[in-house]
C-alpha positions in Angstrom: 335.6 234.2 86.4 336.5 236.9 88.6 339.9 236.6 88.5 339.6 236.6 84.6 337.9 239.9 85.1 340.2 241.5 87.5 343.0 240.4 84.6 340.8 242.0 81.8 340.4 245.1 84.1 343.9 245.8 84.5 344.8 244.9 80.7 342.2 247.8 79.5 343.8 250.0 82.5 347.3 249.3 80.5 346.0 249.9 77.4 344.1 253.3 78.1 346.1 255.0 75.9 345.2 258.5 77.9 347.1 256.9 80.8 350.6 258.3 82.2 351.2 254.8 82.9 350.3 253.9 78.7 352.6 256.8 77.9 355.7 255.7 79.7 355.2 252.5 79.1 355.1 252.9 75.3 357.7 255.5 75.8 360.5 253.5 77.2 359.4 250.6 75.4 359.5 251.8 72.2 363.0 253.3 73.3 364.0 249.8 74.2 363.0 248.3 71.3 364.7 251.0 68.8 367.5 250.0 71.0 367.6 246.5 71.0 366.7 246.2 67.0 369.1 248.8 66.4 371.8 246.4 68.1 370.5 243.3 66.5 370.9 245.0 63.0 374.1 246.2 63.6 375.4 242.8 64.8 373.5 240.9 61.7 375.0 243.2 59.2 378.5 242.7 60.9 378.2 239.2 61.1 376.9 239.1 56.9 379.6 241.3 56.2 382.6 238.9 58.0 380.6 235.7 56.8 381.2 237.7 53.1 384.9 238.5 53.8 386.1 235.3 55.3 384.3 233.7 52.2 386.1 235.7 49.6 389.3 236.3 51.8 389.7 232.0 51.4 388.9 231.6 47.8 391.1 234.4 46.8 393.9 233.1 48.7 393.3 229.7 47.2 393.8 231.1 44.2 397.1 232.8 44.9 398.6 229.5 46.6 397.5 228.0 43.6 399.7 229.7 41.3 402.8 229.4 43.5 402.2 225.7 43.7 401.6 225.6 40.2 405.0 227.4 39.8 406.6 224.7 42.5 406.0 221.6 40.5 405.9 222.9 37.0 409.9 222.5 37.6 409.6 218.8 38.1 406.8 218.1 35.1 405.2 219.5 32.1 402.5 222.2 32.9 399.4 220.8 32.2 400.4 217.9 34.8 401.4 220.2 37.3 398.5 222.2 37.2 396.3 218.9 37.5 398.5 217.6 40.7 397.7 221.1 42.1 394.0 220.5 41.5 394.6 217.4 43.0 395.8 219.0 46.3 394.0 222.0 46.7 389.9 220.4 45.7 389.0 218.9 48.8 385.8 218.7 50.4 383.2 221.4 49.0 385.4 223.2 46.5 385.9 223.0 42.7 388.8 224.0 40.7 389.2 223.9 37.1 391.1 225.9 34.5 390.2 226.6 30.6 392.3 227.9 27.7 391.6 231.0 25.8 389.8 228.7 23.4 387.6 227.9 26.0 388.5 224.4 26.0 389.1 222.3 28.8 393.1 222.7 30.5 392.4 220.8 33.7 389.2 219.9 36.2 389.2 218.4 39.8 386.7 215.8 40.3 384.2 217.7 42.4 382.5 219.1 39.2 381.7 215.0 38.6 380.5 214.7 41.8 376.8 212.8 41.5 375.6 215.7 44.3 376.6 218.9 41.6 375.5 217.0 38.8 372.0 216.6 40.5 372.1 220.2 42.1 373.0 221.7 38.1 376.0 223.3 39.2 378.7 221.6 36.9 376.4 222.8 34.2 375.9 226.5 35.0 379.8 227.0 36.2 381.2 225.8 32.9 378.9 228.8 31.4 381.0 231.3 33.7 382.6 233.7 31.4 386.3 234.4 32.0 386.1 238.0 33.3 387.5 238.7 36.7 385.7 238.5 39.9 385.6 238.1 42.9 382.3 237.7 45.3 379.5 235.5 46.2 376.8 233.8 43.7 373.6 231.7 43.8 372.6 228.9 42.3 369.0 227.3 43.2 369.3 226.9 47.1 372.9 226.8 47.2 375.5 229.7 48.0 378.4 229.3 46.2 381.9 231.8 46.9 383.5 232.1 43.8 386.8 233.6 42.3 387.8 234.0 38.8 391.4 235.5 37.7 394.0 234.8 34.7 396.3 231.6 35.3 399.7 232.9 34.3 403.1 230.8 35.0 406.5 232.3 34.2 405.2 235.2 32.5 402.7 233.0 30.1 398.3 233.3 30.8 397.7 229.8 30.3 393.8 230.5 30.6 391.2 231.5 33.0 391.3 229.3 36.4 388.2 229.2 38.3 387.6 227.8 42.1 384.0 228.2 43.5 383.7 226.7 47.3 380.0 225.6 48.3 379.2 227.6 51.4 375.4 226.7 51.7 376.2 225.3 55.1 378.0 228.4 56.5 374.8 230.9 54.8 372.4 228.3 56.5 373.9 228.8 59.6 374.5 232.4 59.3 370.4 232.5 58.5 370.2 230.1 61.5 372.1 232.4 64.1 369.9 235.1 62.2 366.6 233.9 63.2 367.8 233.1 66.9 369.1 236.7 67.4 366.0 237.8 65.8 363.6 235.7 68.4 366.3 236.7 71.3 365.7 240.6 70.5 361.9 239.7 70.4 361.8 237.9 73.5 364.1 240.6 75.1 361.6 243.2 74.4 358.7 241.6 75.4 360.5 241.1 78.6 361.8 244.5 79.1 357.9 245.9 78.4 356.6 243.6 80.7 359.4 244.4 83.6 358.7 248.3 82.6 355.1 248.2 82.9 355.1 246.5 86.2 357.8 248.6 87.5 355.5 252.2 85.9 352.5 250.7 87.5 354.5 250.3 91.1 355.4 253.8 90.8 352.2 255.2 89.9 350.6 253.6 93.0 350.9 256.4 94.8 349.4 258.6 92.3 346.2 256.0 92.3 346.0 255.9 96.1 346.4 259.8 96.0 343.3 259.3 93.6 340.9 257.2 95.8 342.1 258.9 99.0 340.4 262.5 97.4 337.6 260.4 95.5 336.5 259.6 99.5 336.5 262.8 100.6 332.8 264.3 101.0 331.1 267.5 102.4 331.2 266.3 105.8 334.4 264.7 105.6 336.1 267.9 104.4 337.5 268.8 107.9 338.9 265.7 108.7 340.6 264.5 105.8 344.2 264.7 105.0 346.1 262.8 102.5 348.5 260.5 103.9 351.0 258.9 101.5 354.6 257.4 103.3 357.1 256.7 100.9 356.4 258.3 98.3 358.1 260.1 95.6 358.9 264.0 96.1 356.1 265.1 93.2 353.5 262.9 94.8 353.7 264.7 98.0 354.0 268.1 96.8 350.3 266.9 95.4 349.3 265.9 97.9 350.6 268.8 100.1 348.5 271.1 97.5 345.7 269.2 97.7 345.7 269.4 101.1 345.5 272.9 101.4 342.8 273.1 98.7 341.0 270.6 100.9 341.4 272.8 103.9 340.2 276.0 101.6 337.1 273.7 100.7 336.3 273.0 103.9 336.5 276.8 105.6 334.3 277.9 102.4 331.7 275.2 103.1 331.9 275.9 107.1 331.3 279.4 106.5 328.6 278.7 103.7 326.6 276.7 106.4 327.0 279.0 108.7 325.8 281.8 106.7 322.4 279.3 105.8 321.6 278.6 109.2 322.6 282.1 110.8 320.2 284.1 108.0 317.6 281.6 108.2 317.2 282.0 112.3 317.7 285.7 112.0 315.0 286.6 109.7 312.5 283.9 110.4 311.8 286.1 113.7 311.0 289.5 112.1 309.1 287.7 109.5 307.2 285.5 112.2 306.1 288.9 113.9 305.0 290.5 109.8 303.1 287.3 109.6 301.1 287.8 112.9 300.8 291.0 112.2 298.8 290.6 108.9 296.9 287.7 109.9 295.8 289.8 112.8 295.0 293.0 110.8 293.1 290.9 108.2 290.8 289.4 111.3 290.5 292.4 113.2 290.3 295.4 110.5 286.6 295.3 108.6 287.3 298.7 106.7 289.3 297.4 104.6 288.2 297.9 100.9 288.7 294.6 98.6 292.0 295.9 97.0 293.6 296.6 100.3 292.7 292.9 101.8 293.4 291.3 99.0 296.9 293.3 99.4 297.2 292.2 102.8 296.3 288.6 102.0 299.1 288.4 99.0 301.6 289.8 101.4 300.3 286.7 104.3 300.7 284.1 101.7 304.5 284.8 100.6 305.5 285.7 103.8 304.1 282.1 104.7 305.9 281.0 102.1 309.0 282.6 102.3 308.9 281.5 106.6 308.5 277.7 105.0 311.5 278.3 102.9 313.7 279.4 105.9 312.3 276.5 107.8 313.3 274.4 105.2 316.7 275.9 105.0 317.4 275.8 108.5 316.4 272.0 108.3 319.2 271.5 106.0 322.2 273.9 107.7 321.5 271.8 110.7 321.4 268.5 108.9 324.7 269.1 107.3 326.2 270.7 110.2 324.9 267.3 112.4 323.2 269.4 114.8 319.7 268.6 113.3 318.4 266.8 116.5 315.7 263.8 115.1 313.9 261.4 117.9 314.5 257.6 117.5 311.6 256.4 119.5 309.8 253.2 118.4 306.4 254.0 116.5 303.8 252.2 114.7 304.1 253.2 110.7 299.8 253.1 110.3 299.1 255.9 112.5 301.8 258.2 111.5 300.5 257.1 107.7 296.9 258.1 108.8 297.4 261.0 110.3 299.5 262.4 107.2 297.0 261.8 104.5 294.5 263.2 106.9 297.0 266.4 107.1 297.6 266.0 103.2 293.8 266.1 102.3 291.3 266.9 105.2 288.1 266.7 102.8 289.8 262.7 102.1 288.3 262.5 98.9 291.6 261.9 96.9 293.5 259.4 98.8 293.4 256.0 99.1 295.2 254.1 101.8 296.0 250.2 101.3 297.8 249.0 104.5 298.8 245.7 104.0 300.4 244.9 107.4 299.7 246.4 110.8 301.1 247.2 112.8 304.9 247.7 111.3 307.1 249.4 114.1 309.9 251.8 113.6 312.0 254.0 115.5 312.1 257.2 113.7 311.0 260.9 114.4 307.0 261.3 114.4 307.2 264.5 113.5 309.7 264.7 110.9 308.1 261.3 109.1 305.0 262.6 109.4 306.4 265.7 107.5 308.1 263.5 105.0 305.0 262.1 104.2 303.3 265.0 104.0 305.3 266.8 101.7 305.4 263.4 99.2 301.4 263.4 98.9 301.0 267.0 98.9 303.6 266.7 95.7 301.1 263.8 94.2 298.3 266.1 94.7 299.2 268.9 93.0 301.2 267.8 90.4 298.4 265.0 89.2 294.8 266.1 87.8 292.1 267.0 90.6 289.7 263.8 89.1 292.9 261.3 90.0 293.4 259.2 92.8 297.0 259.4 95.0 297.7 255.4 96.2 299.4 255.4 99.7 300.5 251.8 100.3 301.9 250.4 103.1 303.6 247.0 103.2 306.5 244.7 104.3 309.6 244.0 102.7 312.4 241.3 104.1 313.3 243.6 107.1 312.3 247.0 105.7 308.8 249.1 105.8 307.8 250.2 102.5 305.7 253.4 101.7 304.3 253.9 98.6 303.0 257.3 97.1 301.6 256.9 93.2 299.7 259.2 91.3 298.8 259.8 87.8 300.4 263.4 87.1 302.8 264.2 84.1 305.5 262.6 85.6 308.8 263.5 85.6 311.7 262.8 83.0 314.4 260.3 83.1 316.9 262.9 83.4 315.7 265.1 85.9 315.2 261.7 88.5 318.6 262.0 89.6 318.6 265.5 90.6 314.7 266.2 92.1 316.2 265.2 95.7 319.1 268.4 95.2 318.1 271.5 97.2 315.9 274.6 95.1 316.1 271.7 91.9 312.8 272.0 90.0 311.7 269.9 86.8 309.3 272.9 85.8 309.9 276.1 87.3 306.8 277.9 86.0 304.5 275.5 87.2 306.4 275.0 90.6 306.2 278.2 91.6 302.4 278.4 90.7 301.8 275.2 92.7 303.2 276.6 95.7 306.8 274.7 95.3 310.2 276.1 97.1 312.4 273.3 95.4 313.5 271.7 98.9 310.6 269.9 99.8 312.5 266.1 98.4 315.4 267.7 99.7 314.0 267.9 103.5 312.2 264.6 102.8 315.9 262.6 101.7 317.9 264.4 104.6 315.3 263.5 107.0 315.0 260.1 105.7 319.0 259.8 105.6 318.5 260.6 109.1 316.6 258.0 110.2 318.4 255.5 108.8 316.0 255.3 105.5 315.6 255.7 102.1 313.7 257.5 99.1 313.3 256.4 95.5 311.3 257.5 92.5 310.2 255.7 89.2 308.3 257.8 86.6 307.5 257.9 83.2 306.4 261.1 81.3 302.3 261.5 80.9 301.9 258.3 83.4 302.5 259.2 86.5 305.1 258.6 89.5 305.6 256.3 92.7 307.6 257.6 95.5 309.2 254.7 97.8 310.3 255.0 101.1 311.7 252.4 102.7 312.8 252.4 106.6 314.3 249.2 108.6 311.7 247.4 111.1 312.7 247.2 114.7 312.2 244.9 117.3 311.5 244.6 120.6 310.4 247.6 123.1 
């Protein structure tokens, strides 16, 4: 079955009609063919045409020997005996000969037109209807092909009548048909060949081209630095592609270095100043009791979204350092329950929303405390607000073959089919209005799949629209100390 596959697979590769390899294939082949059908025609009509002269080239020269031997032995005996003796001579095997008067009667005859196999065929009976004209060519007469030639008998300067010889050549058209059919199914088979040979040899050559393909189809973000195409081999083209691609890969991976760079160098700079405006409001809102309401509630505006814009930063900084692998993550072994517990105690202090099934206990780990519980944390703290305040978030907790599974439902809106693939992208939001009016930056799923990622695990989502959505994390078990 898989081989039958792998066949199928390369057939609909061959026939994708967009290919380079479809398009010289068909190209050369259709060539080919014009070539090879154009010969075949060429060497059938040749062959018709000296079949057709040789034919008429032997009954007219019958006809001319005839009259000199008719001329030969009319010296000896009275004409009409002569020209039978002649008859005589000359009708052997296939070929008729007879001669009739001006009257139209009867002046001489070989045998053949008696023979039992024209008599049965009709011949004698339609070539005695043969008018006297002239003529020289080629006639039908049911299945057989007869050559035929018609001209005045005249001896000694007197037309004795019109003498007629017609020579069966079915067998030599049957063969000519014959050898017609096997240069037909020679051209055929030659062409089949030819496109086969071609679209092996096309494919060959295109291997470079795929393994150019595959080669830049590996090449990721982190991977930018260190990749270059290596092709030996190869023709000139291909490696003045891959040369180029080369240097765009290089251009990619200087513009990516220096957009990390940028990330992480903007987010370290300003989180200090802003660390020290933060501390500086929260101390002027404890301290200062003058202030009138419009003024604190000012001052309090100003604390939130430079909170905000400080977790941002953090968050960016997370991700420069992830993708530049300096993000430095703990793999100490830990028991998944209490890092569980003390998240949905972080999550919701009042614990009036959360409800925690652990299945098994304990489930050890080796992960990063901090940065799971923060995964965690940001996952609930999503199924809170984006759920109704009289709902219940589910964390559950339970084994899987070797992995540790976390689950985090809720009943919220849910999110759409089409936006699933892309929630886990940095500053990606399915609703931006009510995002921002939740509190959301748009890389909280992004710090929780690069921190997962770095801890060897994985995050998933299912969710349907006006049901809600389940979150699973899933993290390999360890064993031993």
């Amino acid at each position: 079955m898989s081989w039958f596959r792998r066949q199928s697979s390369k057939v609909w590769q061959l026939l994708d009609v967009n290919s380079i390899r479809f398009r010289l294939t068909a190209g050369v082949v259709l060539a080919s063919a014009l070539t090879i059908g154009g010969v075949a025609i060429w060497l059938n009509w040749q062959l018709q045409q000296t079949l057709l002269a040789s034919q008429q080239a032997a009954v007219a020269e019958l006809s001319q020997r005839f009259k000199e031997d008719v001329g030969l032995y009319e010296d000896m005996m009275p004409t009409q005996a002569a020209v039978q003796k002649v008859i005589d001579h000359r009708a052997i095997g296939d070929t008729a000969i007879w001669v009739r008067t001006p009257d139209d009667t009867a002046f001489a005859q070989s045998e053949t037109l008696s023979m039992g196999s024209w008599q049965t065929a009709g011949l004698t009976d339609v070539l005695r209807t043969l008018s006297p004209d002239p003529r020289l060519g080629l006639m039908t007469v049911g299945d057989r092909s007869l050559a035929l030639c018609v001209s005045p008998l005249t001896i000694a300067g007197e037309t004795l009548g019109t003498l007629y010889i017609v020579t069966d050549v079915t067998q030599e058209r049957r063969t000519y048909l014959t050898m017609t059919r096997s240069l037909m199914m020679i051209s055929g088979s030659a062409i089949v060949l030819l496109a086969s040979l071609i679209a092996v040899y096309v494919g060959r050559s295109l291997q470079p081209v795929k393994g150019l393909s595959q080669q830049v189809m590996g090449v990721t973000a982190e991977s930018l630095n260190a990749t270059r195409l290596e092709l030996d081999k190869t023709p000139t083209e291909v490696k003045e592609l891959a040369h180029a691609l080369d240097h765009t890969l290089e251009r990619l991976a200087q513009s990516w270095e220096q957009q990390r760079r940028l990330v992480g160098d903007v987010s370290h700079e300003l989180r200090t100043p802003l660390t020290l405006v933060q501390g500086y409001l929260q101390s002027t809102l404890r301290r200062c009791q003058t202030l009138t309401t419009v003024q604190r509630d000012g001052l309090e505006t100003a604390a939130s979204e430079t909170d905000r814009t400080i977790q941002i930063l953090n968050d960016l900084l997370v991700l420069a350092r992830a993708r530049m692998g300096h993000l430095q993550i703990c793999a100490e072994r830990l028991d998944l329950k209490q890092v569980v517990l003390d998240a949905v105690m972080t999550a919701d202090p009042a614990g009036d929303r959360i409800e925690v099934d652990i299945k098994v206990a304990p489930l050890w780990i080796r992960g990063d405390t901090n940065a799971l519980r923060q995964v965690l944390v940001n996952l609930i703290e999503n199924a809170l607000n984006y759920s109704p305040a009289d709902t219940t978030v589910m964390v559950n907790v339970f084994q899987r073959a070797n992995q540790a599974v976390i689950q985090i439902c809720d009943h919220g809106r849910g999110i759409p089919l089409a936006d699933q693939a892309e929630i886990f992208q940095p500053f990606y939001r399915v609703e931006v209005d009510r995002s921002r009016a939740t509190g959301g930056t748009g890389l909280g799923l992004a710090i929780v799949k690069t921190l997962l990622t770095q801890m060897r695990g994985s995050v998933n989502v299912q969710s349907s629209p006006g049901v809600g959505s389940t979150f699973t994390i899933q993290l390999p078990l360890t064993q031993g100390e």
